[in-house]
ZAMITI-560694 format. One record per atom (N, C-alpha, C): residue number from 1; atom name; z, x, y. Coordinates in steps of 0.2 Angstrom, whole numbers, always signed. Layout:
BEGIN
(site NUM,CA,(Z,X,Y));
...
// end
This chain:
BEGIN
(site 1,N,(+0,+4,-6));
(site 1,CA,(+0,+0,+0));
(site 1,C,(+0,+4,+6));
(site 2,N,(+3,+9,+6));
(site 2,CA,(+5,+15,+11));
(site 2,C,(-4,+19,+12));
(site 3,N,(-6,+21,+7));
(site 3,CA,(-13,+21,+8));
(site 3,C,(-16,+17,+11));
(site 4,N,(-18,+11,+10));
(site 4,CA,(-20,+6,+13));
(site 4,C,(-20,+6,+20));
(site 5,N,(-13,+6,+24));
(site 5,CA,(-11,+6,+28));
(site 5,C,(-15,+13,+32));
(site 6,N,(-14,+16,+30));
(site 6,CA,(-17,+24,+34));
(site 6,C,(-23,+24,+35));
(site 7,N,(-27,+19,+28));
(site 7,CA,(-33,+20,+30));
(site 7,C,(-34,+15,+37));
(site 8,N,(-34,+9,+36));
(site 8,CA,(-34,+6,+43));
(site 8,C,(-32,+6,+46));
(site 9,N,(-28,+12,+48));
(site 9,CA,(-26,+14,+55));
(site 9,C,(-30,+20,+56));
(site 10,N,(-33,+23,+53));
(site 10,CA,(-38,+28,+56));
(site 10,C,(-44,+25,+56));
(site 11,N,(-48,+22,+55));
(site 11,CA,(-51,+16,+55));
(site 11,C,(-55,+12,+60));
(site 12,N,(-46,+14,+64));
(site 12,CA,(-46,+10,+72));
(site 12,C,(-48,+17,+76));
(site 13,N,(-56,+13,+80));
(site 13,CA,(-62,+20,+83));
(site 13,C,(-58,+25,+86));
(site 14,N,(-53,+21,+91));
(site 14,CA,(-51,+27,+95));
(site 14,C,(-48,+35,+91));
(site 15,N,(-42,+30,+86));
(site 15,CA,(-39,+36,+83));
(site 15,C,(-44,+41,+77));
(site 16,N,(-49,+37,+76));
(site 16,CA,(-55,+39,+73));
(site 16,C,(-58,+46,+76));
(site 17,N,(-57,+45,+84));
(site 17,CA,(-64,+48,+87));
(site 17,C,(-58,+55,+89));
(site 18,N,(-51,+54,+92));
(site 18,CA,(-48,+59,+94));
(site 18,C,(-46,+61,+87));
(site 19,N,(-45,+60,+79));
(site 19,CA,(-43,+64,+74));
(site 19,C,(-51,+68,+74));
(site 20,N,(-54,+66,+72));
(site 20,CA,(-62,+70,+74));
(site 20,C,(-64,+75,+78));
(site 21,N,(-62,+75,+84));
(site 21,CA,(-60,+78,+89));
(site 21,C,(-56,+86,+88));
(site 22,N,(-48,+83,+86));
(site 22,CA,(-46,+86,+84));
(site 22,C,(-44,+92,+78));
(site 23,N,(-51,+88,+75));
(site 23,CA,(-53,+95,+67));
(site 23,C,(-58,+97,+69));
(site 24,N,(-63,+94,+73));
(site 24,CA,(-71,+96,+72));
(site 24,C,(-69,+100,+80));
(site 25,N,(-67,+99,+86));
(site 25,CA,(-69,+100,+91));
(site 25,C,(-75,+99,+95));
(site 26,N,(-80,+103,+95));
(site 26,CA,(-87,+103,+97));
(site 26,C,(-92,+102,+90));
(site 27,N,(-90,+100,+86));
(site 27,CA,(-94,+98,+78));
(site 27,C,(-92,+91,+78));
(site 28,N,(-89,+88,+83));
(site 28,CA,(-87,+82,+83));
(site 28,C,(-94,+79,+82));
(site 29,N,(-99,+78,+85));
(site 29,CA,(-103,+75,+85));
(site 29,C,(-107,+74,+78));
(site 30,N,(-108,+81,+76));
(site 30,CA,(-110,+82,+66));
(site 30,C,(-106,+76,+62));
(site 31,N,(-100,+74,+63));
(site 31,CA,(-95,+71,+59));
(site 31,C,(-95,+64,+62));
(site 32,N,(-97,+62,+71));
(site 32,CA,(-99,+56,+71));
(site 32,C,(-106,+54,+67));
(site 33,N,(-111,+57,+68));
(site 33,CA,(-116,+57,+63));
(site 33,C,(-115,+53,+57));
(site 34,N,(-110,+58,+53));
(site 34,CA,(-110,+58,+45));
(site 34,C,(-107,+49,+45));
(site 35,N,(-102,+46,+51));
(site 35,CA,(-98,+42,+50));
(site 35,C,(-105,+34,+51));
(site 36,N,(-109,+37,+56));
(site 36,CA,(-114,+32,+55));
(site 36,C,(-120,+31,+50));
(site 37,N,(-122,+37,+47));
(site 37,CA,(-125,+39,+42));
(site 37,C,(-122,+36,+35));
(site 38,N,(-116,+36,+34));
(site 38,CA,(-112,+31,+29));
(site 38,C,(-112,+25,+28));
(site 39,N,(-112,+23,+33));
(site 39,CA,(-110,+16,+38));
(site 39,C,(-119,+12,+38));
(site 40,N,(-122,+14,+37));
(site 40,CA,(-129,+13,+37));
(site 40,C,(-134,+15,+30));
(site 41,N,(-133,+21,+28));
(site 41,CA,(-136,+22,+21));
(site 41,C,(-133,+20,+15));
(site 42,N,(-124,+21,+15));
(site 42,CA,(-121,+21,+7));
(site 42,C,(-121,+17,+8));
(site 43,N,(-118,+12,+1));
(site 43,CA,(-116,+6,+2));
(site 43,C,(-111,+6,+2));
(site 44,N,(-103,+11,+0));
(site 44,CA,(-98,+12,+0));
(site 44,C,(-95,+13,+7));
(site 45,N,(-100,+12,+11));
(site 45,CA,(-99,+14,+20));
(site 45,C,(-98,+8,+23));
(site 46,N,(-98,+2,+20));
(site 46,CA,(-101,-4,+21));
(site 46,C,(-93,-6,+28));
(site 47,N,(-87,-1,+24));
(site 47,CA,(-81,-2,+27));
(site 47,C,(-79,+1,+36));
(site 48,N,(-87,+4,+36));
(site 48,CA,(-84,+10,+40));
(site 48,C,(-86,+7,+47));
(site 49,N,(-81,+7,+54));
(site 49,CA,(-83,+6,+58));
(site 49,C,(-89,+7,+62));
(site 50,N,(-94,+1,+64));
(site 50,CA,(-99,+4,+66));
(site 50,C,(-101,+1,+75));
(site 51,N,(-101,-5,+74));
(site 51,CA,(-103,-9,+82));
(site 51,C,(-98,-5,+88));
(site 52,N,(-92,-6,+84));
(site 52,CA,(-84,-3,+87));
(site 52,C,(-85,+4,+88));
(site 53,N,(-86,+8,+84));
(site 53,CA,(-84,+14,+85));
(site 53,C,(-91,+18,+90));
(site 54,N,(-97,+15,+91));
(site 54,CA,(-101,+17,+97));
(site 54,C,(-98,+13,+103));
(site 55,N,(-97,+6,+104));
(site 55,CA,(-94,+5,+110));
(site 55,C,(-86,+12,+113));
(site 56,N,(-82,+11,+108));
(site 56,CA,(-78,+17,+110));
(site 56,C,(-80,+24,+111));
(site 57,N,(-85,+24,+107));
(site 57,CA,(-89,+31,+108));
(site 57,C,(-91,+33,+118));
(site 58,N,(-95,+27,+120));
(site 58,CA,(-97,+27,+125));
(site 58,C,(-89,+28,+129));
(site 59,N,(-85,+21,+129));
(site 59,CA,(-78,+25,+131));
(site 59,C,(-76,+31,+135));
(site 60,N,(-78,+35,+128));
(site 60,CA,(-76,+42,+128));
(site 60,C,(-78,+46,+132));
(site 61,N,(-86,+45,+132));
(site 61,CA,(-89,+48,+135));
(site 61,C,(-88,+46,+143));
(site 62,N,(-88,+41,+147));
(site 62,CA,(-87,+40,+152));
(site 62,C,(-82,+43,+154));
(site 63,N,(-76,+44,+150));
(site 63,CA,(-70,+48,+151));
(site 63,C,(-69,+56,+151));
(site 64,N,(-76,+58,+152));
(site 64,CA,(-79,+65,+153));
(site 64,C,(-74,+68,+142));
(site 65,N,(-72,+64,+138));
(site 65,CA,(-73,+66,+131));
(site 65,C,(-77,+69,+128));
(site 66,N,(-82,+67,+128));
(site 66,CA,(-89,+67,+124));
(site 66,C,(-94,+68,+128));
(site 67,N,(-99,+70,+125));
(site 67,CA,(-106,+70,+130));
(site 67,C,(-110,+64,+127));
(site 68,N,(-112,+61,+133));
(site 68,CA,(-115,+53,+132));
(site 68,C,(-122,+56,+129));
(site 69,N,(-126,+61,+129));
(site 69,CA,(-132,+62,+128));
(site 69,C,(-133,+66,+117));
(site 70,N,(-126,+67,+119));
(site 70,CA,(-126,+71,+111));
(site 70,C,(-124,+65,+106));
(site 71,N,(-120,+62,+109));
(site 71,CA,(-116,+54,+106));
(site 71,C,(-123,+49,+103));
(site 72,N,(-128,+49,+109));
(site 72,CA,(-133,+43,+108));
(site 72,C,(-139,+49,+100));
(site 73,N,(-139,+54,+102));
(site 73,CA,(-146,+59,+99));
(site 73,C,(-140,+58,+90));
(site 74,N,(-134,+60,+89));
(site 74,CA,(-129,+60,+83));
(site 74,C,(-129,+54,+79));
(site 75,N,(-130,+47,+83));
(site 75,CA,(-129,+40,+81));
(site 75,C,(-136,+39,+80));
(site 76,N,(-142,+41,+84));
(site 76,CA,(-147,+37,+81));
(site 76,C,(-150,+40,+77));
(site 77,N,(-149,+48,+75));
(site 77,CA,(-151,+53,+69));
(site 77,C,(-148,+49,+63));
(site 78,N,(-138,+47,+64));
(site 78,CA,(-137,+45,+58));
(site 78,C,(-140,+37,+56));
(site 79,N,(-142,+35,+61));
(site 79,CA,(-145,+27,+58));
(site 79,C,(-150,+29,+54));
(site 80,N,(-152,+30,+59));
(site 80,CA,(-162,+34,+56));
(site 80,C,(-162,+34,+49));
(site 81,N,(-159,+41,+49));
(site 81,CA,(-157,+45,+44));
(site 81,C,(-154,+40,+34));
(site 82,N,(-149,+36,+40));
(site 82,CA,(-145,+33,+34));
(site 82,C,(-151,+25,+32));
(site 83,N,(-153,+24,+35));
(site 83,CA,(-158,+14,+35));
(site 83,C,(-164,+21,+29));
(site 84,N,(-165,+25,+31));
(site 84,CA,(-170,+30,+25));
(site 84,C,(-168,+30,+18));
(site 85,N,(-163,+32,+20));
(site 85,CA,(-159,+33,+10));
(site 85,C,(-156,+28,+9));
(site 86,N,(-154,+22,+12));
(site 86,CA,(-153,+16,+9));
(site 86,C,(-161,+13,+5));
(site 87,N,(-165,+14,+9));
(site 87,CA,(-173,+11,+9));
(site 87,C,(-175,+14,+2));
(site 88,N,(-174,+20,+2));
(site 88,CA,(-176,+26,-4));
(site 88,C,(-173,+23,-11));
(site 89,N,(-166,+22,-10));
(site 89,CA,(-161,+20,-16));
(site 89,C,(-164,+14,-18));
(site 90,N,(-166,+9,-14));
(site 90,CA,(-165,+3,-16));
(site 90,C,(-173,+4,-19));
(site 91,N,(-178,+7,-16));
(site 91,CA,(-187,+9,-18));
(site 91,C,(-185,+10,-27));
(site 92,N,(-182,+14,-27));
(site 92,CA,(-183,+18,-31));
(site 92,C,(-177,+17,-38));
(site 93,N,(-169,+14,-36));
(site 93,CA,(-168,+11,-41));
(site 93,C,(-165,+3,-39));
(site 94,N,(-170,+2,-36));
(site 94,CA,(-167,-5,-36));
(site 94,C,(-168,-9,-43));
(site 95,N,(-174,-10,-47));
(site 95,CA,(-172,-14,-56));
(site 95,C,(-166,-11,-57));
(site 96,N,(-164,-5,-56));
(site 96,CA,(-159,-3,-61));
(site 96,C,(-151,-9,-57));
(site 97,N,(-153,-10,-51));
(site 97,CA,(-146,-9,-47));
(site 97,C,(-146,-19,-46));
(site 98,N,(-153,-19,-48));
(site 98,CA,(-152,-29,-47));
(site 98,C,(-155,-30,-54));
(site 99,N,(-152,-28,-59));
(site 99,CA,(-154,-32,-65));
(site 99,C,(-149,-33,-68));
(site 100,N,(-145,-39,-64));
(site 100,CA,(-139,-42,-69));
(site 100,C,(-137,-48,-63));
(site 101,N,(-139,-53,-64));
(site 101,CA,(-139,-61,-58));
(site 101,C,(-131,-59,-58));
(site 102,N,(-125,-60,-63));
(site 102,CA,(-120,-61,-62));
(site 102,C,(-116,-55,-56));
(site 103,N,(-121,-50,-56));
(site 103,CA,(-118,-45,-51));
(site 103,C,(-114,-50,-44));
(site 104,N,(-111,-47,-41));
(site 104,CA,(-107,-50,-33));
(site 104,C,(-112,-47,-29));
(site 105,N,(-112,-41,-27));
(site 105,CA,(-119,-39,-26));
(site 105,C,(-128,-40,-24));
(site 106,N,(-129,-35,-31));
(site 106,CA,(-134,-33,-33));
(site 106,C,(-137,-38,-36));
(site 107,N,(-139,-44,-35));
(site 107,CA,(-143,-50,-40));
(site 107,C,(-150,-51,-39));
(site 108,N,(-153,-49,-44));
(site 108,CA,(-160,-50,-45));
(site 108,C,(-164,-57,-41));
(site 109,N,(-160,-60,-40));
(site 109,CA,(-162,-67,-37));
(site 109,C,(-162,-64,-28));
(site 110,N,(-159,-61,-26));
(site 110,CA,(-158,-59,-18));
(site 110,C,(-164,-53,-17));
(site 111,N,(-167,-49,-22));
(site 111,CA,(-172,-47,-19));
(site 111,C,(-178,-52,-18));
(site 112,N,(-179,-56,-25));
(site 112,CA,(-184,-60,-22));
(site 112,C,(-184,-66,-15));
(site 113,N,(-177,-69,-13));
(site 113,CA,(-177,-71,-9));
(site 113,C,(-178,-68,+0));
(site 114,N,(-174,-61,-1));
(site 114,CA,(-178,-56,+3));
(site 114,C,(-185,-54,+4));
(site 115,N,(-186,-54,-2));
(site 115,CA,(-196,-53,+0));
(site 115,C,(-198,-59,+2));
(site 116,N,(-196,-65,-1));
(site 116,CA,(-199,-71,+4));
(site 116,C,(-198,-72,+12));
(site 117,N,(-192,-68,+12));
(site 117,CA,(-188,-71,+19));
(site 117,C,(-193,-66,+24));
(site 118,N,(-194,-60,+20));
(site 118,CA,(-199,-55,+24));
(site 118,C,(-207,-57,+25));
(site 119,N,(-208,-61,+20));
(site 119,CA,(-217,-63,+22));
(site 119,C,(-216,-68,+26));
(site 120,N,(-210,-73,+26));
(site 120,CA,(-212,-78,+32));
(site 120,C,(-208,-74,+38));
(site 121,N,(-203,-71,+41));
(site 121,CA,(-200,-69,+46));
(site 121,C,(-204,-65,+49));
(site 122,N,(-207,-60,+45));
(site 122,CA,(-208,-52,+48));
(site 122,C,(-204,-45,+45));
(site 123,N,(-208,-40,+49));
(site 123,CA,(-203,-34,+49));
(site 123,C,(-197,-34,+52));
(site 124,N,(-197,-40,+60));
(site 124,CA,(-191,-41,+64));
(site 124,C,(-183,-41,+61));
(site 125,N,(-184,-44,+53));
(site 125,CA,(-178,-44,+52));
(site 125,C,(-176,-36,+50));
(site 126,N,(-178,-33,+51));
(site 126,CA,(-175,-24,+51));
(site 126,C,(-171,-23,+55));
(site 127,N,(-174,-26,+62));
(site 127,CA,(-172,-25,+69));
(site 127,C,(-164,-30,+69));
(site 128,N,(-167,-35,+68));
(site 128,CA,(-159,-39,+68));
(site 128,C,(-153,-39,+64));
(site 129,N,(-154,-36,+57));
(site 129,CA,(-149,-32,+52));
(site 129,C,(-145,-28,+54));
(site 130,N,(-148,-25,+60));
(site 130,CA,(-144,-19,+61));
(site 130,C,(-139,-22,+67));
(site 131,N,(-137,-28,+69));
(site 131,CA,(-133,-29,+74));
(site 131,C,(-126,-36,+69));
(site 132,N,(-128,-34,+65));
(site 132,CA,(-122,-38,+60));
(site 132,C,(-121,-34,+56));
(site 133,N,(-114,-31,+56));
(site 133,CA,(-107,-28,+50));
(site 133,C,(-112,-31,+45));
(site 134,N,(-109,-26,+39));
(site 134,CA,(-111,-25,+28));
(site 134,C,(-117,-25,+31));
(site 135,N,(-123,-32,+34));
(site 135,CA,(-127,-34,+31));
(site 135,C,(-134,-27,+32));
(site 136,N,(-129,-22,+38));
(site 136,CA,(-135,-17,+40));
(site 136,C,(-134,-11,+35));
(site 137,N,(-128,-14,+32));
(site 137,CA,(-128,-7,+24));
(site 137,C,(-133,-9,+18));
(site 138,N,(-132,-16,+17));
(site 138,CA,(-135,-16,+13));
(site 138,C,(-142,-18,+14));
(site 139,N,(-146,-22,+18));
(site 139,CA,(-153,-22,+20));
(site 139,C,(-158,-18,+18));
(site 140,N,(-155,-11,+20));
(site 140,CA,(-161,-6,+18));
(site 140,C,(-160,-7,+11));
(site 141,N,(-157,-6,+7));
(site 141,CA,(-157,-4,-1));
(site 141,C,(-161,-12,-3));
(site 142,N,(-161,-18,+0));
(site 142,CA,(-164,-25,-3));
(site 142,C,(-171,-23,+0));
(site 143,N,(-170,-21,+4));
(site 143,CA,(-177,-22,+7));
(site 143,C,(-185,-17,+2));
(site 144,N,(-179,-12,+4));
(site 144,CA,(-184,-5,-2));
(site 144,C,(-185,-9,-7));
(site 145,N,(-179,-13,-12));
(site 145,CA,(-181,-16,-20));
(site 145,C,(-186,-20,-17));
(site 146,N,(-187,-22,-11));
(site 146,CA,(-193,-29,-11));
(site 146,C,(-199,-26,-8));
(site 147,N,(-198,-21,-10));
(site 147,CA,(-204,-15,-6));
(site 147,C,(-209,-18,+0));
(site 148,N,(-204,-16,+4));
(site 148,CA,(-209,-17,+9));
(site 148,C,(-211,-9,+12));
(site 149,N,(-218,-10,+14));
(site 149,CA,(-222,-4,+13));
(site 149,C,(-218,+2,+19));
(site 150,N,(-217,+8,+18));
(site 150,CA,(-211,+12,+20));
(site 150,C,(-213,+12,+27));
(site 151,N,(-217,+14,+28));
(site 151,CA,(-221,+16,+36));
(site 151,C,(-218,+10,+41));
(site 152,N,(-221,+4,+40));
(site 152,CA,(-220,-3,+41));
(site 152,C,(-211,-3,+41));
(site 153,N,(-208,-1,+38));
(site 153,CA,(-200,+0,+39));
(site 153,C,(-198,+4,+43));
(site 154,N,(-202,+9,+43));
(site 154,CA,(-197,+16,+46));
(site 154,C,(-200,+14,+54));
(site 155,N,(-206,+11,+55));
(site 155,CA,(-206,+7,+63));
(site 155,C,(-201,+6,+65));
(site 156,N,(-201,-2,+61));
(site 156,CA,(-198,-5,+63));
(site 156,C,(-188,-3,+65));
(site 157,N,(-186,+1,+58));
(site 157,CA,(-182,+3,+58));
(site 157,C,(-178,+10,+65));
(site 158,N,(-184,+12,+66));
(site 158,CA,(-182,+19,+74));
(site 158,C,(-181,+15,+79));
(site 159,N,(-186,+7,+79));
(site 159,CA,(-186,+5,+83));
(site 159,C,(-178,-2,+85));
(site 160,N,(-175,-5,+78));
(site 160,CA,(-170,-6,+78));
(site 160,C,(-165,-2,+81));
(site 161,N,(-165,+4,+76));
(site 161,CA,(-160,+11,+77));
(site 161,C,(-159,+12,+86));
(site 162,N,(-163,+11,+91));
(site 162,CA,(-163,+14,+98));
(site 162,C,(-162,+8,+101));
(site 163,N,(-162,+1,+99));
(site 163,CA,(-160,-6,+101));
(site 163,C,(-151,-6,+101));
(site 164,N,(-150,-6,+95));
(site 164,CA,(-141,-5,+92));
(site 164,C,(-137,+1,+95));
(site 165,N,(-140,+8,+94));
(site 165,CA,(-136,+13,+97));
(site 165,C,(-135,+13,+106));
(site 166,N,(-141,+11,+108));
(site 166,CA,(-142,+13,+116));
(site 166,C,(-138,+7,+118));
(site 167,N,(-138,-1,+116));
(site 167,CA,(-136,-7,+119));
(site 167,C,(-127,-5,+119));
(site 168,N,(-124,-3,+111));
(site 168,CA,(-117,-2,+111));
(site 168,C,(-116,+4,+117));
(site 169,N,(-117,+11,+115));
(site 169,CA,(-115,+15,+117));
(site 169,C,(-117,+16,+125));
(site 170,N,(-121,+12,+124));
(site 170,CA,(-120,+12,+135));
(site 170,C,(-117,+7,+138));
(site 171,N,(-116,+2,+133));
(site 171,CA,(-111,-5,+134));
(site 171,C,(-105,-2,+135));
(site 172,N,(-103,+1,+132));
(site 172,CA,(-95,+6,+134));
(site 172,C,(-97,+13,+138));
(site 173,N,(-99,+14,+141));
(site 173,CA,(-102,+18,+143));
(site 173,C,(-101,+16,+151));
(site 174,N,(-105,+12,+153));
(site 174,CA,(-105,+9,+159));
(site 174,C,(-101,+3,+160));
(site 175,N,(-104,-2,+155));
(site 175,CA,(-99,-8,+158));
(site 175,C,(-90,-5,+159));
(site 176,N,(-88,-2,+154));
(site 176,CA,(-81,-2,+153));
(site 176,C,(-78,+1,+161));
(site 177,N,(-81,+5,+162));
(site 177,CA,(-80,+6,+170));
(site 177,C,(-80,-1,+175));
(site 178,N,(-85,-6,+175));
(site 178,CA,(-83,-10,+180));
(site 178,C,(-79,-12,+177));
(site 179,N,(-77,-16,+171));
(site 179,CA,(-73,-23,+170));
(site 179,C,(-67,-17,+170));
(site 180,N,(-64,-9,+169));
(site 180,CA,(-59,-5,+172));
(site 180,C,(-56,-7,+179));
(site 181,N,(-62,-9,+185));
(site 181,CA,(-62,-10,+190));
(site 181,C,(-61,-15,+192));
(site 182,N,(-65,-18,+189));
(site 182,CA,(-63,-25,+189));
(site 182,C,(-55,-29,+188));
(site 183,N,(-52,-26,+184));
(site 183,CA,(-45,-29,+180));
(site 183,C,(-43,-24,+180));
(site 184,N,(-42,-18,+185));
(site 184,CA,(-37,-12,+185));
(site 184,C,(-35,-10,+181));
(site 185,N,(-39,-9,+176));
(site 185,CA,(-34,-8,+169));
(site 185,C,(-36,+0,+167));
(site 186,N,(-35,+2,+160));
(site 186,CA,(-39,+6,+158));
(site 186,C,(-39,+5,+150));
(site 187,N,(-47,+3,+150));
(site 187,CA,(-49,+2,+144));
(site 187,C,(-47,+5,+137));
(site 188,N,(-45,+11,+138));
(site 188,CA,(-43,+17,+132));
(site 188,C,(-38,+15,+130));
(site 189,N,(-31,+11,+134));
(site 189,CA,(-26,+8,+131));
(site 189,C,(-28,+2,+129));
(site 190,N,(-30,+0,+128));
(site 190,CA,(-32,-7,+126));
(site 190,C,(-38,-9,+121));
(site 191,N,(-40,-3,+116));
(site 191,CA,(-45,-2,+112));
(site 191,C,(-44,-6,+106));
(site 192,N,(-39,-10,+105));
(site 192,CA,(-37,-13,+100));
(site 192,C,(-42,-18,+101));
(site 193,N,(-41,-22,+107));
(site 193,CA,(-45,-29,+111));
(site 193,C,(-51,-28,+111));
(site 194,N,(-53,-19,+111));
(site 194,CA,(-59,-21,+113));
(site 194,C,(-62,-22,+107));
(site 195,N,(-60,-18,+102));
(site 195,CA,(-62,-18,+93));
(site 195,C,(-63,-25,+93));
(site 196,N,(-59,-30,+95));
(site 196,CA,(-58,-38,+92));
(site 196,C,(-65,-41,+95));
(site 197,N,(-65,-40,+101));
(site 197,CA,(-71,-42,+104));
(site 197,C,(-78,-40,+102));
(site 198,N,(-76,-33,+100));
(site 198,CA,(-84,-33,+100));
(site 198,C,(-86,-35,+92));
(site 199,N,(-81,-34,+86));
(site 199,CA,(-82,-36,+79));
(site 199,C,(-84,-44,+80));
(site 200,N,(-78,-47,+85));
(site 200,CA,(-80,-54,+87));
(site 200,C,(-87,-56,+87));
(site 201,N,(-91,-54,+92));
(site 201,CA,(-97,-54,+94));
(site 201,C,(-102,-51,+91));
(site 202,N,(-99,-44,+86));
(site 202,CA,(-106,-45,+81));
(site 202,C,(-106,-49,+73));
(site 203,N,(-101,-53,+74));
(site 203,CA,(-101,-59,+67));
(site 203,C,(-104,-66,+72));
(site 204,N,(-104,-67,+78));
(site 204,CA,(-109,-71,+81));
(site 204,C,(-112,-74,+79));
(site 205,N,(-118,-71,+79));
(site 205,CA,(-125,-72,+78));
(site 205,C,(-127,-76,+71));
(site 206,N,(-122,-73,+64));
(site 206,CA,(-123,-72,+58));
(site 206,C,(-121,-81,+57));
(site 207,N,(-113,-81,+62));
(site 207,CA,(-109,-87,+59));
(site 207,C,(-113,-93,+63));
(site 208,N,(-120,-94,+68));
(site 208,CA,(-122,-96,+72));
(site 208,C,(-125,-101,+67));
(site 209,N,(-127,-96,+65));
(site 209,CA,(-137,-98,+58));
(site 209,C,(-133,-99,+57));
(site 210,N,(-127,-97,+52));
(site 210,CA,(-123,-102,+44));
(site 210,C,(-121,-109,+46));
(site 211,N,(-119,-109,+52));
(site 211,CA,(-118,-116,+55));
(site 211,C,(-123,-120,+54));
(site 212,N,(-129,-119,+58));
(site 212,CA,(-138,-122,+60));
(site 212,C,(-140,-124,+52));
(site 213,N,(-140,-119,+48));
(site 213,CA,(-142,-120,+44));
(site 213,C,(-137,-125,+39));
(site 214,N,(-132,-124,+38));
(site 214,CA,(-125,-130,+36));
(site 214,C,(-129,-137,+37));
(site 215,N,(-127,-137,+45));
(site 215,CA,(-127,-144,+45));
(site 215,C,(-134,-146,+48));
(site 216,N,(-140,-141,+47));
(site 216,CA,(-147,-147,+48));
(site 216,C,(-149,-146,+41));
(site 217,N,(-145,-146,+36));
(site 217,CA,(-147,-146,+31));
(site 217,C,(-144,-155,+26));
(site 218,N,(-137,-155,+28));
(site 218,CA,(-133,-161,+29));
(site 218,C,(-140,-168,+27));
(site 219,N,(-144,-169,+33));
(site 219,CA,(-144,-174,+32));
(site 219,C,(-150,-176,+27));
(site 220,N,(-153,-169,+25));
(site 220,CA,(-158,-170,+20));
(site 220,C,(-153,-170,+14));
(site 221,N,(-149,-167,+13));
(site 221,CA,(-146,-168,+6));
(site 221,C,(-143,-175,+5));
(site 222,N,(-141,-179,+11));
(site 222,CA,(-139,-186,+10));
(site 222,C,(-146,-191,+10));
(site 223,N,(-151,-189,+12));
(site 223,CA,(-156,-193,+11));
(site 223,C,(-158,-193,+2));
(site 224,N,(-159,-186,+1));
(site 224,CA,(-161,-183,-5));
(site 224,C,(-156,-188,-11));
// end
């Protein structure tokens, strides 16, 4: 339990960013890297702070911490980098990794409904994967088993990658200064609220459609 506990508390970006800090110093960056690169390519990274921990990133750098220019080059190498070998894994073993329906996961039924969702949507769903927690870890590895042609991913994916890292990390970056001035405050104390908000705001989107879709679904199953 005591593990547990450690783990979520390092977890939380700020202490995240100055324990990193504190062992890498100027290699801090390489290790923010590795932290996005997990959080984007493993599927065991599924855990790892990601919306949050660029918005505090920005933070930081505002707070002359970090360099705003090495922060954005470290985060969009690790997306890049990570949406590849997710894409790669799921290419190349995806039969191995969806052949069991009963999985909680990996069910052979979700890559086919992926490749449907991909011929009527588009590629755009690349780009909007990556602004919703789990769903941007695991995407690339459904997307690869539903092969979609690489080129045609890795577009669309650089071009996700520089939408998610530049919106977060300039959004703590700059805004956190006004709304600082705004409300006298200083946002560094108070990173717990901003985690809340912004995790808030990127389960949005996701619970918006599970609603839309819930209830205009209602009146065809009662007519049905």
């Amino acid at each position: 339990m005591e593990s547990i506990t450690d783990l979520i508390h390092y977890l939380n970006p700020k202490v995240l960013i100055d324990t990193l800090l504190a062992i890498f110093g100027n290699w801090v960056y390489v290790a923010l890297w590795f932290v996005i690169f997990a959080e984007t390519g493993l599927a065991v990274g599924f855990f790892l702070p990601g919306d949050s921990l660029l918005v505090v990133s920005g933070l930081f750098a505002a707070a002359n911490k970090l360099n705003i220019w090495l922060v954005l080059i470290a985060f969009f190498l690790g997306s890049a980098i990570g949406d590849s070998t997710g894409y790669w894994t799921g290419r190349t073993l995806g039969h191995k990794l969806f052949n069991r329906e009963d999985s909680f996961i990996f069910k052979p039924s979700r890559v086919q409904k992926a490749h449907a969702f991909f011929e009527k949507y588009g590629a755009k769903t690349v780009i909007l994967a990556r602004f919703v927690p789990i769903v941007r870890t695991f995407a690339p590895l459904v997307i690869g088993a539903a092969e979609m042609p690489y080129t045609k991913f890795l577009t669309y994916s650089l071009l996700g990658g520089l939408l998610w890292i530049n919106s977060m990390v300039l959004a703590g970056y700059f805004l956190g200064g006004v709304i600082e001035r705004a409300l006298g405050i200083k946002l560094e104390d108070h990173i717990e609220k901003v985690v809340i908000v912004v995790v808030f705001l990127s389960l949005l989107p996701p619970i918006i459609e599970y609603l839309k879709h819930r209830y205009a679904n209602k009146p065809a199953a009662g007519e049905a």
